[in-house]
C-alpha positions in Angstrom: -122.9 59.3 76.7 -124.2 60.2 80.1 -122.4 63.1 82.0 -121.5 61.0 85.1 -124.4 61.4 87.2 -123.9 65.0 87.1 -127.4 66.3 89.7 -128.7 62.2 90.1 -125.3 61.3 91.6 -127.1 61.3 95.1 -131.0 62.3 94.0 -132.5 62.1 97.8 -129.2 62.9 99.9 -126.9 60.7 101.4 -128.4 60.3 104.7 -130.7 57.4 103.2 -127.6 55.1 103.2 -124.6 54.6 100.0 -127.2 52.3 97.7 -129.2 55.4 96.5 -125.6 56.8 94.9 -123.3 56.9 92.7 -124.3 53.4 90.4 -126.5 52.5 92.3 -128.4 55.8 91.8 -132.2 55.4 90.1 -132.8 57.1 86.6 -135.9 59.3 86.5 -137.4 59.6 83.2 -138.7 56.2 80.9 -137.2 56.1 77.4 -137.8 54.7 74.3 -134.3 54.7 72.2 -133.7 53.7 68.7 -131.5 53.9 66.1 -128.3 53.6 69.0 -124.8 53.4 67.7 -123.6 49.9 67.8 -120.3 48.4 67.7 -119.8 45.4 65.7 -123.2 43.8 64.4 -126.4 43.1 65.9 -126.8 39.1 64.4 -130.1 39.4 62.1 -130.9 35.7 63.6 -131.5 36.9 67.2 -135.0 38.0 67.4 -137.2 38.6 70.6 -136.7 40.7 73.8 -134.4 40.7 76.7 -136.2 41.8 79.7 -134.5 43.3 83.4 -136.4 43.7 86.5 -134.7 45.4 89.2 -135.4 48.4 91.7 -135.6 52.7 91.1 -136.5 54.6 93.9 -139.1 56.7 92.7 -139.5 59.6 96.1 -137.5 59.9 98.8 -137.4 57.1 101.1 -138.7 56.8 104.6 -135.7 56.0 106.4 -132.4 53.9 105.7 -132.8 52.5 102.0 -131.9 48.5 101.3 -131.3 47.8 97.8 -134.2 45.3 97.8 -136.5 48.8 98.1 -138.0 51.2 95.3 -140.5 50.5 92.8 -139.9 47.6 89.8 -138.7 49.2 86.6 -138.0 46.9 83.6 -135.4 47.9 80.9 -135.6 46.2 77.8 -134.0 45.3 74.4 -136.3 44.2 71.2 -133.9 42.6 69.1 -136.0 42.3 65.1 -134.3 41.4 62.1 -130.9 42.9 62.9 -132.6 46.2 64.4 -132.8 47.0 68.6 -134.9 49.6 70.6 -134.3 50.1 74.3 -137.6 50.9 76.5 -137.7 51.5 80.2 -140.5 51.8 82.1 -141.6 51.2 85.8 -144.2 48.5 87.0 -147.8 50.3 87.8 -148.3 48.3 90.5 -151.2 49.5 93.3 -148.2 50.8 95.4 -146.4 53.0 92.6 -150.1 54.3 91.5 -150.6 55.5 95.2 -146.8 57.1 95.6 -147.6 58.5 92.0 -150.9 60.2 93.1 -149.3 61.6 96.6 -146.2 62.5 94.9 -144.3 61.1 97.7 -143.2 57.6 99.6 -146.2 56.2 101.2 -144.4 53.2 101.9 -141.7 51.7 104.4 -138.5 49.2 103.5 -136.7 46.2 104.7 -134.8 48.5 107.1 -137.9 49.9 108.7 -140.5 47.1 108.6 -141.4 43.7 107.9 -143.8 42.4 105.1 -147.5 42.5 107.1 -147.0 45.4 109.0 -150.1 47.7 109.2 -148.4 50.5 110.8 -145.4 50.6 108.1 -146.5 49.0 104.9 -144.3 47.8 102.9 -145.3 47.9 99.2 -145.7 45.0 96.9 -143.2 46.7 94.6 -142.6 43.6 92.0 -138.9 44.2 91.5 -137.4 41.3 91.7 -138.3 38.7 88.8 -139.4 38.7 85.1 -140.5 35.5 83.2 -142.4 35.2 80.0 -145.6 33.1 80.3 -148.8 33.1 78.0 -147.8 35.3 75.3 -146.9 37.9 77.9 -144.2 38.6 81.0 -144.8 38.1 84.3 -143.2 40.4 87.2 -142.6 39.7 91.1 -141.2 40.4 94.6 -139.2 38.2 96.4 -141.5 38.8 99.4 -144.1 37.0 97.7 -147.0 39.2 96.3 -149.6 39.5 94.0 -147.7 39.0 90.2 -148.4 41.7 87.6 -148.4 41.0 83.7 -146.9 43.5 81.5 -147.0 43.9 77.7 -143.2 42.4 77.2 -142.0 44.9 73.9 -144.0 48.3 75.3 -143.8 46.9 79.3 -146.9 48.5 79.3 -148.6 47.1 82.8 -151.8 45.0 81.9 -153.3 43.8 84.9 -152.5 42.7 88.4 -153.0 38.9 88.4 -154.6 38.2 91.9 -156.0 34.7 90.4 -152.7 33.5 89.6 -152.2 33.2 94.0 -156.2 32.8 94.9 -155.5 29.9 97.2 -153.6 29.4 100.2 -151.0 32.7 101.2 -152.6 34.3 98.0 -149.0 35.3 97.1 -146.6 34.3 94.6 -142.7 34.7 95.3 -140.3 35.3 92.9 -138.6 32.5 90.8 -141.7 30.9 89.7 -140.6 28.3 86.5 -142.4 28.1 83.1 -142.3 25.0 81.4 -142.0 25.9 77.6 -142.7 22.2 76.5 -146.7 22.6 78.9 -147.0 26.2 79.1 -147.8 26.0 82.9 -146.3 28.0 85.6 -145.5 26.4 88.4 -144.7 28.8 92.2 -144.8 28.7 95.9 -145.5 31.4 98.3 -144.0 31.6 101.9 -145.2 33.2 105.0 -144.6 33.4 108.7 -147.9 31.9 109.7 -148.7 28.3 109.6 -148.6 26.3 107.5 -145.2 28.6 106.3 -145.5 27.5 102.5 -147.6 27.0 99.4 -147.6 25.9 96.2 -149.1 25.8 92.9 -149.4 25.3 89.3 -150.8 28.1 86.4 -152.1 26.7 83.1 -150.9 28.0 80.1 -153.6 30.3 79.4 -153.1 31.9 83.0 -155.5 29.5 85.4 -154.5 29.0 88.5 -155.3 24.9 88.3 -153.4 23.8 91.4 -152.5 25.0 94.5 -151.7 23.3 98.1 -150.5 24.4 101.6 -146.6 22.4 102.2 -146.1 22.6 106.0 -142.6 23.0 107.0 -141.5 23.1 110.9 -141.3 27.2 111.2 -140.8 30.4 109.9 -138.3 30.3 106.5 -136.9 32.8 104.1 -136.1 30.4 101.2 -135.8 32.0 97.9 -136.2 29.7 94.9 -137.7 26.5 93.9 -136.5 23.8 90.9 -138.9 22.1 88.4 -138.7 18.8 86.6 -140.9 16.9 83.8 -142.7 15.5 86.6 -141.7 16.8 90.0 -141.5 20.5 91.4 -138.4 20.8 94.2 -139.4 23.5 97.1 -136.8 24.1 99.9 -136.9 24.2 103.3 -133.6 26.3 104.3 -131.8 27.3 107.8 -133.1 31.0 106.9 -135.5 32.7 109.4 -136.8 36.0 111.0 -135.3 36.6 114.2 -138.4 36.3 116.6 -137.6 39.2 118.7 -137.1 41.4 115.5 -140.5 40.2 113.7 -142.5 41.2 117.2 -141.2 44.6 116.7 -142.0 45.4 113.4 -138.2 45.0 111.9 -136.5 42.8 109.6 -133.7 40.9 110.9 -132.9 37.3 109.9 -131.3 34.0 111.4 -128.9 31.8 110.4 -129.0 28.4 112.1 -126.4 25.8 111.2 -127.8 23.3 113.3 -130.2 22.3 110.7 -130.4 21.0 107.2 -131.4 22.2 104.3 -133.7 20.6 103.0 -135.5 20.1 99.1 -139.2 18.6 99.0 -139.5 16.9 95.8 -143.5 16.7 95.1 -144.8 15.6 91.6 -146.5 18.5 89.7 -149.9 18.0 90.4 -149.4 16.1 94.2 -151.3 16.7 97.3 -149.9 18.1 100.4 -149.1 15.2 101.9 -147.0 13.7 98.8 -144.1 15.4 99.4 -141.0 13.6 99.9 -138.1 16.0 101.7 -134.4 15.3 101.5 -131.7 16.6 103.8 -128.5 17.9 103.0 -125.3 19.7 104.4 -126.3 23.2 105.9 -126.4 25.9 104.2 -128.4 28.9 102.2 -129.0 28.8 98.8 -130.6 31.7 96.4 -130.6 30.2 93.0 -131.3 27.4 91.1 -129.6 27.1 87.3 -131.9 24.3 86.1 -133.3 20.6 87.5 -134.2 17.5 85.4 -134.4 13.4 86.1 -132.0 10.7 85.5 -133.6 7.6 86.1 -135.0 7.3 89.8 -132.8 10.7 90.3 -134.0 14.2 90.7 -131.2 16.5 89.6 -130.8 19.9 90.6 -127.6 22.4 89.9 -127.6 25.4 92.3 -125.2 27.9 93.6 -124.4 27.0 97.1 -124.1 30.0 99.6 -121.1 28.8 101.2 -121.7 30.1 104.8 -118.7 31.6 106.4 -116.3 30.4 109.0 -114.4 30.9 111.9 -110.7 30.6 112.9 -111.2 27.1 113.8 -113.4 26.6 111.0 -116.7 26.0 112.4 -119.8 28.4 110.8 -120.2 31.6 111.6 -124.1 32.4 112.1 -124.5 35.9 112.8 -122.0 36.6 110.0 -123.5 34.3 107.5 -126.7 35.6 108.0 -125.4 39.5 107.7 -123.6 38.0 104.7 -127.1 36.6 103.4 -129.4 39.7 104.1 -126.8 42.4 102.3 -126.3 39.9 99.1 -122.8 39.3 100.3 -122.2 36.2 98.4 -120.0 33.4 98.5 -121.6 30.7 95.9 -120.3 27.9 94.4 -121.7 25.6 91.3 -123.1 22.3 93.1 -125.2 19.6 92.1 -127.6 17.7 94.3 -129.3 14.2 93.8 -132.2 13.0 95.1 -133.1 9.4 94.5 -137.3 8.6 94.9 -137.0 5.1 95.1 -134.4 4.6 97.7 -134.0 7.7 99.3 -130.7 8.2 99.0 -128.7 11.6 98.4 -125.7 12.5 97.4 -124.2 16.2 96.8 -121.1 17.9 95.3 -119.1 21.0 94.5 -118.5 20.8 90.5 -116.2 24.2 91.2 -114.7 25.4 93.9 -112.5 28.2 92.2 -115.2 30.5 91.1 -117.9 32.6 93.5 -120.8 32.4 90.6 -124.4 32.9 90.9 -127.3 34.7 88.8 -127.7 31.5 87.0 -129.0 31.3 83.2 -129.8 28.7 80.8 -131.5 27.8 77.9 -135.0 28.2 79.0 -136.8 26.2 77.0 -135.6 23.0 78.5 -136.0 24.3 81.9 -137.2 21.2 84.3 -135.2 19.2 81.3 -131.3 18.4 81.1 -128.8 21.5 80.1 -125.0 20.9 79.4 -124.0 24.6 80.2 -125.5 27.2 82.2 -124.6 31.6 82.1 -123.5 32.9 85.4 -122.0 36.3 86.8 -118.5 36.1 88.5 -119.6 37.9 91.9 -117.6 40.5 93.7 -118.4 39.3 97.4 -118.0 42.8 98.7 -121.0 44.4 97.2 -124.0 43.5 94.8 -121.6 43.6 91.7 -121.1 41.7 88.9 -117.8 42.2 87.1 -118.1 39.4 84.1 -119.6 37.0 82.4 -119.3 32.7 82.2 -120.2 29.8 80.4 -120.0 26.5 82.6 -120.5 22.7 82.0 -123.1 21.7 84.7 -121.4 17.7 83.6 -118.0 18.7 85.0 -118.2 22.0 86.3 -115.3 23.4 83.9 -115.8 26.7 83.3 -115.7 27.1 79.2 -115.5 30.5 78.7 -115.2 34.3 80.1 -116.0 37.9 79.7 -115.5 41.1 81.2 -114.5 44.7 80.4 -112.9 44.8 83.2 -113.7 43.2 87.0 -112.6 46.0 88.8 -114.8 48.4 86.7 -117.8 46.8 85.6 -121.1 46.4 86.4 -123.0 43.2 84.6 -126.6 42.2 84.6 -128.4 39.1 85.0 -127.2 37.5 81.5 -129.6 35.0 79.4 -129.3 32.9 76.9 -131.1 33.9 73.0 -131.1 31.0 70.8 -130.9 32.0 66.9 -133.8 31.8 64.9 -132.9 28.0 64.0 -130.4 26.8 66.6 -128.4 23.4 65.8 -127.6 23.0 69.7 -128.3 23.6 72.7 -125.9 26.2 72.5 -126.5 27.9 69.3 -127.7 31.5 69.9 -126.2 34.0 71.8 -125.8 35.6 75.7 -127.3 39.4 76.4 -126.7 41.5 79.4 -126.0 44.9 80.1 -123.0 46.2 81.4 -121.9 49.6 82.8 -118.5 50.4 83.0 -117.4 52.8 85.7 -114.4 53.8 84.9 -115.2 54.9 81.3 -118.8 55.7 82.1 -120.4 54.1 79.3 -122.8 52.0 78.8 -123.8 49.1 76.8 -126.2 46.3 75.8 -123.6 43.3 75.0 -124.2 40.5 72.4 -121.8 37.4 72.8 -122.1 34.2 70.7 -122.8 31.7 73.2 -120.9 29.1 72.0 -117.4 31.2 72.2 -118.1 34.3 74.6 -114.3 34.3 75.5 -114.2 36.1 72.0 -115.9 39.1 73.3 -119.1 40.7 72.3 -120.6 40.3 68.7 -122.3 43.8 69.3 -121.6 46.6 71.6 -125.0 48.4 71.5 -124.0 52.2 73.2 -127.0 53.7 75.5 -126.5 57.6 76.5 -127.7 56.3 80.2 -126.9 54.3 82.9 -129.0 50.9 83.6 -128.7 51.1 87.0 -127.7 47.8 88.9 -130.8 45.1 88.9 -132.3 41.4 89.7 -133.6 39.2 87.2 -133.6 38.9 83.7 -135.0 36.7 81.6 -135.6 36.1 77.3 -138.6 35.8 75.2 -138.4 34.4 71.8 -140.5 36.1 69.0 -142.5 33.1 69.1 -143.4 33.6 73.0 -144.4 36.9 72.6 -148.6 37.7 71.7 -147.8 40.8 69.6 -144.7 40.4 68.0 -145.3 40.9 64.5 -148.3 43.6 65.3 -145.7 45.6 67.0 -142.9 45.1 64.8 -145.1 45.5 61.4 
C-alpha cells in the first residue's frame, strides 16, 4: 500500500493552487503490475480492458493550475481469463514530446490562456476522453484537438490522427460516439470563429468520410453530442467566452439564461443545411448517457446541469457559470424528445433526488435503446465522486448503489463489461476505480451489474494512488486488434 503521499503530497509547491495536492496529486513513474492481491474473485467471463483518461502534471506549471491542465495519462485494467494487469502510461502527444525534451512546461493552462493563443500556447494535452474504435482506442481534449490512437492493452501511442479532423476546424472534441453495430465514429469540433461548429463522420477503418460546417448564432462552449441509428444530436448551449476575457488572452466563460438550449438533430450523413434545432428550457448540460428513436421521436437521456438560483428563485448567471467552469455540479437524470415530423418537444426530470452525472451504458447499443445506465453520485463541492449507481432511464428509479464510503472516497468514471455471453442487457459487470482516503488504499472494483448494491465481486488492491480522472470507457476482447497476440 502506498505511504500516503509521503514527498508527492505537493510535488511543485502549493503556490500553483490546492488541485496539484493531496488526491489530486500526479504520480510520476508508468507501471506495469501483475499478479496484485485481489479480494474476492476476478469473474473468468469478463475479458477485455477498462481504459481511464484523465490529467498528471508532468513539470511544474506556469502559473495557477485548473484540473482540466497536465498531460493525458491512461490507467488501465486487462481483464483475461480470470487474470488482471494494471499499466499506466501518459499520451505522447507533440506537446508532452516537447515538455519531455526541455525537461520543463513549455505550455500555459486554462487559468493563463485561452485555446489559440500564440503568445501562451496551450497544449493539445488529450486528457479528457478515451473510446475504442477500429481495433484500437482513441484519446481527446475537451478543447477540441487533433485525436491520438493508442495501442489499448500496452497504451503505447501509435500515431496522431490529423485525418480523422481534415475538414472544417480540423479538430475533434471530446465525446465523439462509435457505433458498434457500423464501426463509424461520428464528432463535432467547436471554435470561436465562424461558423462556431463542425461535424463529421469516421469509417470504421479510420476515414474521415463526412464532415460539414453547422453554423450556430456565436461563440459556444458545448461539451457533448448524442447519436442515433440515423440521426447525430449536436447542441447549441447558453455557454460562452466572455468577450472582454477572450480579447485578452484569458479564459473566462458566460452564462446566459436568456437563451435556450438547443439540440440540432441532423441525419448521419446530412448536409449543413439539414439540420433541424429544437429548443428547450435553459440550461448547461455536460453529458449525454445514450440517444435512440421511438417512432417519429429522437430520444436523448442526459444529465441536466441544473443552474443555480437566487433568493427569489430566479437563475443565478455569474454563479452558474463559476459553478460550470470549476466542475461544480448540480445534475439531474432527464430525458428530452424531439419529434421530426411535427416538431414538437417535450422534456422531463426522471429524478430529482440524486445529483448524478459521468454517465455509462452498455456501449454496444449506443445510438440504440438502453433500460439502465452507470452514473457517479457527485459531491457538488469538488470534482468527487463518492459512489456508484444503476438507474432505469424508463422511470428514473434508481436500482442499486455502491460506495465505501461518500465522505471518503474517490470513484472513477465506471463502465459497463458485458460477460463473455451476456443473456441481457444487463449481464456483465461495472469497473471503476476507487481510492479511499481515509484508509488510503486503493482498488480496481468489479460489481455484477445486475446487483451492485451487493458490493464488489473483486477488490483488486494497487500499491498506488489513481489519481482523480475524466473518461473511461471498455473494450471487449473482440474490439481489440491484438488481443490474443498479447495475451498468448
Amino acid at each position: 500500500m502506498e505511504q500516503r503521499f509521503a514527498d508527492t503530497d505537493a510535488p511543485f509547491g502549493h503556490e500553483h493552487g490546492p488541485l496539484l495536492t493531496g488526491t489530486f496529486a500526479p504520480v510520476a513513474d508508468e507501471l506495469v503490475l501483475e499478479q496484485l492481491p485481489v479480494e474476492g474473485a476476478i469473474p473468468r467471463d469478463l475479458n477485455g480492458v477498462y481504459l481511464r483518461n484523465g490529467p498528471n502534471q508532468q513539470f511544474e506549471p506556469r502559473g495557477t493550475h485548473h484540473y482540466f491542465d497536465g498531460e493525458g495519462m491512461i490507467h488501465s485494467g486487462v481483464f483475461r481469463n480470470g487474470r488482471f494487469c494494471y499499466r499506466n502510461k501518459y499520451v505522447r502527444t507533440e506537446g508532452w514530446k516537447n515538455n519531455d525534451a526541455a525537461g520543463a512546461e513549455l505550455y500555459w493552462g486554462v487559468m493563463n490562456s485561452v485555446k489559440d493563443s500564440t503568445d501562451r500556447p496551450m497544449n493539445d494535452a488529450a486528457n479528457t476522453d478515451v473510446i475504442g474504435h477500429g481495433g484500437k482506442a482513441v484519446v481527446s481534449w475537451y478543447l477540441a484537438g487533433v485525436p491520438y490512437i493508442i495501442d489499448p492493452i500496452t497504451l503505447d501511442t501509435i500515431k496522431a490522427a490529423p485525418e480523422y479532423v481534415s475538414g472544417p476546424g480540423k479538430g475533434m472534441s471530446a465525446h465523439s460516439k462509435v457505433d458498434e453495430h457500423t464501426g463509424e465514429l461520428l464528432f463535432f469540433d467547436y471554435f470561436t470563429e465562424k461558423p462556431h461548429m463542425s461535424y463529421g463522420v469516421v469509417s470504421a477503418d479510420g476515414r474521415l468520410v463526412h464532415h460539414v460546417p453547422i453554423e450556430l448564432p456565436g461563440d459556444r462552449l458545448m461539451h457533448d453530442m448524442g447519436i442515433t441509428e440515423n440521426y447525430s444530436i449536436l447542441h447549441d448551449v447558453p455557454v460562452y467566452h466572455d468577450e472582454e476575457a477572450l480579447k485578452a488572452g484569458r479564459h473566462k466563460i458566460r452564462f446566459d439564461s436568456s437563451l435556450p438550449i438547443r439540440f440540432g438533430v441532423i441525419p448521419r450523413f446530412g448536409a449543413s443545411d439539414s439540420i433541424r434545432w429544437f429548443e428547450f428550457s435553459s440550461c448547461f448540460l455536460y453529458h449525454v448517457v445514450n440517444c435512440w428513436e421511438e417512432g417519429d421521436e429522437v430520444v436523448m437521456i442526459a444529465c441536466r446541469y441544473m443552474p443555480a438560483k437566487k433568493a427569489d428563485g430566479s437563475i443565478d448567471e455569474e454563479r452558474t457559470a463559476r459553478m460550470i467552469a470549476m466542475l461544480e455540479m448540480d445534475a439531474r437524470l432527464w430525458r428530452y424528445r424531439m419529434n421530426i415530423k411535427t416538431g414538437e418537444t417535450s422534456e422531463e426530470c426522471l429524478n430529482a433526488d440524486h445529483n448524478v452525472e459521468f454517465p455509462t451504458y452498455n456501449s454496444a447499443d449506443t445510438g440504440r435503446y438502453t433500460q439502465w445506465a452507470y452514473l457517479v453520485d457527485h459531491d457538488p463541492r469538488m470534482l468527487r465522486w463518492t459512489g456508484i449507481r444503476k438507474m432505469n432511464t424508463d422511470t428514473g428509479e434508481s436500482v442499486g448503489e455502491w460506495s465505501d464510503g461518500h465522505d471518503d472516497c474517490w470513484y472513477s468514471e465506471p463502465w459497463f463489461a458485458p460477460t463473455d455471453n451476456p443473456a441481457s442487457e444487463d449481464h456483465g459487470y461495472v469497473v471503476s476505480f476507487c481510492w479511499n482516503d481515509r484508509t488510503e488504499v486503493q482498488e480496481l472494483q468489479v460489481f455484477d451489474a445486475l446487483d451492485i448494491s451487493k458490493g464488489p465481486v473483486a477488490r483488486i488492491k494497487l500499491p498506488r494512488r489513481v489519481p482523480p480522472g475524466f473518461h473511461a470507457c471498455w473494450m471487449k476482447a473482440s474490439q481489440i486488434d491484438n488481443w490474443t497476440a498479447a495475451n498468448e
